[in-house]
N, C-alpha and C positions, 0 to 999 in steps of 0.2 A: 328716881323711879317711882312710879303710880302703880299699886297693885288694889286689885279688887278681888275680893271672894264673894261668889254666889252660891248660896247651897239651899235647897227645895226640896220637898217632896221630890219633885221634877225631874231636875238638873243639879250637879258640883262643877263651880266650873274657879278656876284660880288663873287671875290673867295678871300681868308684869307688863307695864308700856314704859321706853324711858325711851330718849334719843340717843341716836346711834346711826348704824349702818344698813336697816334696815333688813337684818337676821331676823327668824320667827324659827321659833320650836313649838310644833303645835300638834295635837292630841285629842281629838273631839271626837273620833269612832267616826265621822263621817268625812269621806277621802275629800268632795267636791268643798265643803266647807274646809278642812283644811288645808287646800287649794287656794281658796279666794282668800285667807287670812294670810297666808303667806305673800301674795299677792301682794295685799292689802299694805303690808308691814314693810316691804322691797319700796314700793314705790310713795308710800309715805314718808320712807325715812325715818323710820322707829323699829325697834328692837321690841319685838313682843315675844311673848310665853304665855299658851295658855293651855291649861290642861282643864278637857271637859268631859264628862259621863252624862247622859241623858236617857231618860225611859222610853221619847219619842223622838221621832228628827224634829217634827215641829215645835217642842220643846227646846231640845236642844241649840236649833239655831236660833229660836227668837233671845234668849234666854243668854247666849255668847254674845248677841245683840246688844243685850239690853248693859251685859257686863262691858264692854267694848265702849258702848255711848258714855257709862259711867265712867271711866276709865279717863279716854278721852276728856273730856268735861275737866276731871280733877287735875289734867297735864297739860293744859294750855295755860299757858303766860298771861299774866294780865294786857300786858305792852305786846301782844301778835299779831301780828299783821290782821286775823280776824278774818277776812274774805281771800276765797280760795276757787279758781276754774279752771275746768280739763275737760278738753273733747280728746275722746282716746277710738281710735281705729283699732278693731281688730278682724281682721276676714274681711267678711262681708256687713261686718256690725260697727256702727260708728254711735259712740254715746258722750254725750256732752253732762256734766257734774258741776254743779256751781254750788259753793258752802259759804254761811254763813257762823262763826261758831263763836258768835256773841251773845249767846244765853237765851236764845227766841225759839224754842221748841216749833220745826214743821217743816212738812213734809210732802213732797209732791213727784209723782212717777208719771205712771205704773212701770215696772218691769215684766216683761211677758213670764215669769216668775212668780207664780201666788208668794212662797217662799222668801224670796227672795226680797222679793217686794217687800213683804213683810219686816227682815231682816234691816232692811233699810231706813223705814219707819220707825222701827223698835229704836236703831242706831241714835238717829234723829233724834228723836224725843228725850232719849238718856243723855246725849252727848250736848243736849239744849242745844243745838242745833239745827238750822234752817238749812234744809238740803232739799234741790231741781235736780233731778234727773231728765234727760230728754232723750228717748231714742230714736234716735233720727234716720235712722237704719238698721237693716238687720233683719234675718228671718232664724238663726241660726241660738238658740235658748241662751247655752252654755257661752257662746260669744259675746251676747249680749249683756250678760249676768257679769262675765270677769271682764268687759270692757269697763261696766260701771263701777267693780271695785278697785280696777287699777285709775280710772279718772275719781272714786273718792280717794285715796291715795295720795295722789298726786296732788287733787284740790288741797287738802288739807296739807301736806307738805309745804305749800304756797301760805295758808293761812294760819301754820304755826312758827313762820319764820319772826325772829324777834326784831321789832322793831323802838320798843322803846318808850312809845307813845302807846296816846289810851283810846282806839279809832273810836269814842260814841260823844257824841254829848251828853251823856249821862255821867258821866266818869267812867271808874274801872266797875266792872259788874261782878259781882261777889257770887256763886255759885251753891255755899253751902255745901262742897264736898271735900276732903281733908285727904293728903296724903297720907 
């Protein structure tokens, strides 16, 4: 199990990722964000916990973001598969997720979501991860938004599975984050 605490002026936010069945007990004050982490956690295949307070929503979410990407980062294998893709249908929204999560921080969208968007970016960057977003469809916000967290999900399901081996020529890439 990987936990992380974030605590700010800001935001307190205390997150638990370990693998599992993909259960989430989640607590942010904001229904839609607890929403997509639940999501998030079902379709990844990870057991999350995170209890968050915030002063702003835009706080709050970048900031579960930022704690999430960390999180992640410290609970990937060195030998994981590393690349991970999902095009996920929902409605009328079809969004395609492709991850990299071999220590190469960036990031490319947009989501019709400032928020959101953001959320993804933050993710990215903490998780030193290389995450595509494509929305290839869609007019419907909310559709669009949880189609891309259940295809990151999923991606990352794909590219935390253990494989053994060390997918770079670099060797294994060392993170600097500690459980």
């Amino acid at each position: 199990m990987t936990v992380v605490v974030r605590e700010s002026n800001e935001t307190k936010i205390r997150l638990s990722i370990t693998r599992g069945t993909g259960r989430a007990t989640v607590s942010t004050g904001e229904p839609f964000l607890d929403h997509m982490l639940v999501a998030f956690a079902r379709y990844a295949g990870v057991d999350l916990d995170v209890q968050a307070t915030g002063d702003l929503r835009h706080h709050l979410i970048e900031d579960v973001a930022i704690t999430l990407g960390q999180a992640v980062a410290a609970f990937a294998p060195a030998g994981c598969a590393r690349y991970g893709e999902r095009t996920v249908p929902m409605d009328d929204a079809l969004v395609q997720v492709v991850l990299d999560i071999g220590g190469r921080p960036y990031y490319r969208g947009p989501l019709p979501s400032k928020l959101y968007d953001h959320f993804l970016r933050s993710f990215a960057d903490n998780a030193k991860a290389t995450v595509h977003v494509r929305v290839l469809r869609g007019t419907d916000r909310h559709h669009i938004v949880e189609a891309a967290m259940k295809g990151l999900g999923l991606a990352l399901r794909e590219a935390l599975v253990e494989t053994g081996a060390v997918f770079s020529t670099k060797g294994s890439v060392t993170l600097g984050i500690t459980d």
